[in-house]
N, C-alpha and C positions, 0 to 999 in steps of 0.2 A: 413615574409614568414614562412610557417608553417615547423615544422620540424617532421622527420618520428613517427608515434606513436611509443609507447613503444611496441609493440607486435609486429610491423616489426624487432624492434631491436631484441627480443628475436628469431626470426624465423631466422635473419642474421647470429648470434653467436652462435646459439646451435640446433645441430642435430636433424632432423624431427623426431616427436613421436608422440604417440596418446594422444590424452585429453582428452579419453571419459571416462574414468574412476574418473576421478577430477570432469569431469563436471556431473557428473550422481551425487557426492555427495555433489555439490554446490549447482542445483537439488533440492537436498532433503533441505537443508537449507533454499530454498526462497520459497520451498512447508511450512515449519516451519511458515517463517514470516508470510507470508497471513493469515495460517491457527489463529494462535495464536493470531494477529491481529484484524481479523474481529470476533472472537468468543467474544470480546468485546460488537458487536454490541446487543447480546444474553444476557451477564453476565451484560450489566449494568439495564435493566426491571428488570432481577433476583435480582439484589442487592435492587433495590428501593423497593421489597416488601419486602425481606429477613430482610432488615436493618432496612426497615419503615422508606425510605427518600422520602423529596420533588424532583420533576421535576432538580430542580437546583443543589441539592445534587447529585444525581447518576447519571449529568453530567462530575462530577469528575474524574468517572471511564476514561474517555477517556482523561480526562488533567494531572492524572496521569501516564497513559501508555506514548501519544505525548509529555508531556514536557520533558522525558527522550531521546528524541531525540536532542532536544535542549540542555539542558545541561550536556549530556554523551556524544559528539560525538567530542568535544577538546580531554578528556580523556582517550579517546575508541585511536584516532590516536597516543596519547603519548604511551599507551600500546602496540600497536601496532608497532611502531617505536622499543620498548625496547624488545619486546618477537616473531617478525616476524608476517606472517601472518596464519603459521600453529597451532602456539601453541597459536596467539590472538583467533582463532577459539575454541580453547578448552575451555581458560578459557570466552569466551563468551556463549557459552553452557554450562557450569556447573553454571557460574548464573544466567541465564535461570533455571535453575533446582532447583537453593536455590529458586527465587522467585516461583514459583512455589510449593515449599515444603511449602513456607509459607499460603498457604489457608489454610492448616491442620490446626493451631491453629486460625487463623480469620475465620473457619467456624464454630469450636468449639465455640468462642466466643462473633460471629457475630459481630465484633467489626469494623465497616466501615474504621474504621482507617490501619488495618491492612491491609485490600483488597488492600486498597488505594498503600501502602509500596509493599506488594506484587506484586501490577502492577507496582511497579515502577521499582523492581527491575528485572521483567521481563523484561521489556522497554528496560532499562539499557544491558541487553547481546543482545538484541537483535539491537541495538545498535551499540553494536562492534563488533559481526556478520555483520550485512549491509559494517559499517567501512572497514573490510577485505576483504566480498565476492564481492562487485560492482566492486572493480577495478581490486581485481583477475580474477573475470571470465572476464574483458574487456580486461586482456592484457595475458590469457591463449591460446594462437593461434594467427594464423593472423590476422594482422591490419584490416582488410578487414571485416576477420568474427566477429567483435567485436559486434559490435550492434545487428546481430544474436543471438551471446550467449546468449547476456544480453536480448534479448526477449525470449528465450528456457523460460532461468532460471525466465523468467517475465510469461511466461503461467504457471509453477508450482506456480507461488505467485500466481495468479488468482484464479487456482484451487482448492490452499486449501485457500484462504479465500471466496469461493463461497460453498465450502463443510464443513466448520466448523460451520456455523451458523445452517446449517442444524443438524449437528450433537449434538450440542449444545442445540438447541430447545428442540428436540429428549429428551435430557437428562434431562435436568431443567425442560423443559414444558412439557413433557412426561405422560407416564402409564396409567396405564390401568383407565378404570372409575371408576371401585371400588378404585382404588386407590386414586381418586382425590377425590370421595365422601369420603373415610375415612379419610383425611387431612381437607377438611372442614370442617368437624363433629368435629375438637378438638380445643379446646381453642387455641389463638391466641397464645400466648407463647410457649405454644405446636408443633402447626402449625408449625410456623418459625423457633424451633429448627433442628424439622425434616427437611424441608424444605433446609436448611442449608447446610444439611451433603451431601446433591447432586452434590453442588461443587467440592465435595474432590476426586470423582472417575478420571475425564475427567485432572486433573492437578497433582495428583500422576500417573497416567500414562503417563501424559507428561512430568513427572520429572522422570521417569524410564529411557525412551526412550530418552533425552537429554545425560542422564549422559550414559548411552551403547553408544550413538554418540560422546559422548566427549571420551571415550574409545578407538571406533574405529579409530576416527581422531588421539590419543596421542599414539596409541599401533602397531595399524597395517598398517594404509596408510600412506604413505610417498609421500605427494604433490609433486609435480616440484617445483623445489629450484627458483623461478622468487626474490628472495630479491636484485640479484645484477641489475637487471634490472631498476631500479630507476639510479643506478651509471652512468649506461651505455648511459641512455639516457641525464643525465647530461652532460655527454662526450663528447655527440653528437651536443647537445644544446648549448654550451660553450657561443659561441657568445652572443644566445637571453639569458642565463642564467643568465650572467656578471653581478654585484654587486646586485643580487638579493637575499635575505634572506630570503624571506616567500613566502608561495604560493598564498599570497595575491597580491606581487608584478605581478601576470600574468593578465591582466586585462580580458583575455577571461575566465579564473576560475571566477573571482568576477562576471563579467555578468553570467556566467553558476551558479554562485550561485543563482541568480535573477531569472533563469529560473529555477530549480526547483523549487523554492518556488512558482513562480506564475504559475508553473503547477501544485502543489500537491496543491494550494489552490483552482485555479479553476475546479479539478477533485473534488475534494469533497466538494467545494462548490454547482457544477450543481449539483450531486446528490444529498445534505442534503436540495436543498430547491426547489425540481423536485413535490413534491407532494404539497408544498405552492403554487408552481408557477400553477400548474393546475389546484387549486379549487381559486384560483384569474381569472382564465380565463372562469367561468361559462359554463362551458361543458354541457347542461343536454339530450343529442344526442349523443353516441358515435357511431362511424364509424363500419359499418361491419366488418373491418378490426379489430379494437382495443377488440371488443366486440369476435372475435373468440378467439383471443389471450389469452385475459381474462379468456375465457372460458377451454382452451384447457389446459390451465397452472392451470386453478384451479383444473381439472379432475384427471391430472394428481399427485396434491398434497393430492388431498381427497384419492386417493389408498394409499399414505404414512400414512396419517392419519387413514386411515382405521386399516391398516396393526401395528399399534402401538397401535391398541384402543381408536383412540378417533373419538368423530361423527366428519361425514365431515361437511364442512361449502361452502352453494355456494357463490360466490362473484355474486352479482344482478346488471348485466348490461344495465338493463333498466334508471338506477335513473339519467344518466350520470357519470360525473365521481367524485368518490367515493377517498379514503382515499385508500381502497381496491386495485381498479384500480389504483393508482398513486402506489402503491409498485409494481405492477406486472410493469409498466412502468419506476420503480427506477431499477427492476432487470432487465430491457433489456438494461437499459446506461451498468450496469456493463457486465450485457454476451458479449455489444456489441467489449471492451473492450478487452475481453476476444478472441474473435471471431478476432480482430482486432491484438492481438498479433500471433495468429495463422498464420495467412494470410502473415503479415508484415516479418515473418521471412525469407520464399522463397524471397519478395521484397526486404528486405534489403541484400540477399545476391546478388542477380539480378543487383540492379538499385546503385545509388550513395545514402548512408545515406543520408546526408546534402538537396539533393532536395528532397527526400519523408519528412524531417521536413518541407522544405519550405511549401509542399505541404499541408500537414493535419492542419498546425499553421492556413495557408492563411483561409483554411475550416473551421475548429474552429471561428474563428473571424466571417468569413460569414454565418456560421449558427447560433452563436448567435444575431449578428445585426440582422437579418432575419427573426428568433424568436420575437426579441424584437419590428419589426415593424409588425407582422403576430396577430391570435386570435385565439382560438379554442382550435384545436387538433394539427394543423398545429403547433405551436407554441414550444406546448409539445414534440413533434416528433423531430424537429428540435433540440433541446435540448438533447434528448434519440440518435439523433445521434451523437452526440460530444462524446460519451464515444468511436465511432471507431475512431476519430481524433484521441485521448488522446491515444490510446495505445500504439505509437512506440515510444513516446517521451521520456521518461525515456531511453528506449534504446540506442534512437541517442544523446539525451544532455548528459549522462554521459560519456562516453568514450572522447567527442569531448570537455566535459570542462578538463578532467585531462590530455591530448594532451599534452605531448611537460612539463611536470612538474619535471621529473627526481627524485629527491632525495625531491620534496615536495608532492610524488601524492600520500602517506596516511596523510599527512597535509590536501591536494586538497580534498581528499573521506571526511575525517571530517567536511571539512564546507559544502559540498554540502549534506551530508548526517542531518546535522544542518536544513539546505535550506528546509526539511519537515517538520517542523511547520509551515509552509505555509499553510499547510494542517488544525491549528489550529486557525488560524488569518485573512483570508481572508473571512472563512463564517462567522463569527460575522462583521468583515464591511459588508456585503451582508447585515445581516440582523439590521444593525443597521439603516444601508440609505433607507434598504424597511421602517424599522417604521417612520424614520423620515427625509426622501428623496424625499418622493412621490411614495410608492407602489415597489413591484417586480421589474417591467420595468426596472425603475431606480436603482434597486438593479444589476441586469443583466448586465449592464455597463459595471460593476469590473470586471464580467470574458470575457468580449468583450475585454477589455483594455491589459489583460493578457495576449490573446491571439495575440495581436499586439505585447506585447512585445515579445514574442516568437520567432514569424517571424523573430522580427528584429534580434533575437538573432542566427536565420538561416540562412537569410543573411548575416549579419555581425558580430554581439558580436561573433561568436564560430573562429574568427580567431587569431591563436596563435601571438603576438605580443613582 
């Protein structure tokens, strides 16, 4: 039988207040991660010309930011445990700021190696940031509003890692034409040094702005004291607690382990292999539909490009579908996403968490099977809609794996926060079984299968035992 979350306990024991002040600067924290996150997606093209790497090299960029989840997020909870969760906040943000300090001499010396340390150590607070803030904002208010918050604070991750690539672009891939024709014009050592010193703007401001947030957090705000709140719910738990020593002992955390990892792999699996999967399916007709989109979103970026100096470029929807067209169709999985944590917030306050999982998991699974027996566009579409499945999942599996953990549930946030190299591990099975499985189709499976576990994990794995 389950026992009450930890944030009914806290609403039992201590006098009604407002959150909205904690939660506007959680907020801004998982506005951080997105942001700093996907500006990856920008910084590793940049590095492959800056550094003069292969394809396989300035893959890196992304295995050193994601393996810092994996192996900082034991350490991140032991910190955690010994400095609370306001001041693991601080010193999560201020190495955030050293990694970040460190592009200044890796761009002075272009030395890939350094990037590399520098994302890691980005990784790394950011890390123990996640460590702190997931299970803070899930047990700052009622039980009820948990999966709420944690979707607020899940549109700010959206939003800035939908706006930092743009911004990012903007920077690295920027200026004016004369600008790019006087960078051509100079020898390639030349080039790349210059070239180089781009990066230091966009992460000495975000080493400014870290360390003023680690300030505010250490100087002026004074969180809600929730650290006895682990005790309390021990207290409560006693029975189910009994000769249990880790929070490995709760078997609904181990499968909530399982379910993040095989939702953050098949979130970023569908979308790293959404534009393979479309030029496998020989489009050379796009639908009216696809071909306005195309068009309406390319208009709208040629006036950004105008507006920074560079020529616009049309995306040709005649040819079918293009490399072009599949990113304007990677960027509608994630708006959709985005769109889906919006909406999901009102539902989750409304309806019961637990059945809007059943529900999205059960559609995930059917829109991939669906896809996988489908051709076309059809296919494609069906695929671009899993990114609305995907959105409330993170909100509803975290809260409902750390349920019921007491005095393990920054143990609990450590492995599930581990649980996102899921994220690193599922798209190379994708694409190792498309080369030597029989094609996509059979690559597609994986995130079919993921999505079964999910459910199951909606159904039954999220119950406290």
């Amino acid at each position: 039988m389950a026992t009450a979350p930890l944030a009914t306990l806290t609403t039992s024991t201590a006098p009604a207040r407002s959150y909205a002040g904690p939660m506007v600067l959680m907020t801004t924290l998982f506005f951080l991660f997105g942001a700093v996150t996907n500006f990856n997606d920008v910084l590793m093209p940049y590095l492959k010309d800056v550094c003069q790497l292969t394809d396989l090299q300035s893959s890196a960029v992304q295995s050193a930011f994601f393996g810092a989840y994996f192996l900082m997020s034991l350490p991140a909870g032991w910190v955690l445990k010994k400095l609370g969760y306001q001041h693991g906040i601080v010193v999560g943000l201020l190495i955030m700021a050293g990694g970040a300090l460190l592009f200044i001499p890796a761009a002075d010396s272009r030395a890939f190696g350094l990037f590399l340390l520098a994302l890691s150590v980005l990784g790394a607070g950011i890390t123990l940031l996640q460590v702190a803030a997931n299970p803070y904002v899930s047990i700052l208010g009622p039980a009820r509003g948990a999966a709420a918050r944690v979707s607020v604070v899940g549109v700010a991750n959206n939003f800035g890692g939908a706006l930092s690539p743009l911004v990012g672009g903007l920077v690295l891939f920027g200026g004016s034409v004369a600008l790019k024709a006087r960078l051509a014009a100079l020898p390639l050592a030349e080039r790349l040094a210059e070239e180089s010193q781009l990066v230091k703007g966009p992460y000495v401001g975000l080493a400014v702005f870290l360390m003023l947030l680690a300030a505010l957090f250490f100087f002026l705000v004074k969180l809600p004291d929730i650290e006895g709140i682990a005790e309390e719910a021990a207290e409560e738990a006693r029975p189910m607690a009994a000769g249990r020593t880790s929070a490995l002992a709760f078997p609904h955390l181990v499968l909530g382990i399982g379910a993040i990892f095989v939702y953050v792999g098949v979130e970023v699996g569908l979308g790293s292999f959404l534009i393979r999967y479309g030029e496998s399916q020989g489009v050379r007709q796009l639908s009216a539909f696809t071909q306005s989109l195309v068009q309406g979103l390319n208009v709208a970026t040629n006036y950004a490009l105008v507006l920074f100096g560079k020529e616009p470029s049309a995306i040709d929807t005649t040819a079918g579908f293009t490399k072009a067209v599949g990113a304007v169709l990677v960027s509608s999985y994630w708006f959709g996403s985005l769109i889906g944590r919006v909406v999901g917030i009102p539902l989750l306050l409304k309806f019961h968490n637990r059945a809007l999982l059943v529900a999205v998991c059960a559609a995930g699974a059917a829109l991939v099977g669906a896809s996988i027996l489908s051709t076309g566009e059809t296919a494609l579409w069906l695929i671009v809609l899993c990114g609305l499945m995907n959105s409330i999942m993170w909100p509803v599996i975290f809260p409902l794996a750390i349920t019921g953990l007491g005095p393990f549930t920054k143990q609990g946030s450590s492995y599930l926060i581990m649980a996102i190299v899921g994220g690193a591990l599922i798209p190379p099975l994708m694409g190792w079984l498309a080369t030597n499985g029989g094609g996509l189709r059979v690559a597609f499976v994986v995130p079919a299968l993921c999505y079964v576990y999910l459910l199951f994990y909606a159904l039954s794995g999220y119950r406290v035992r």
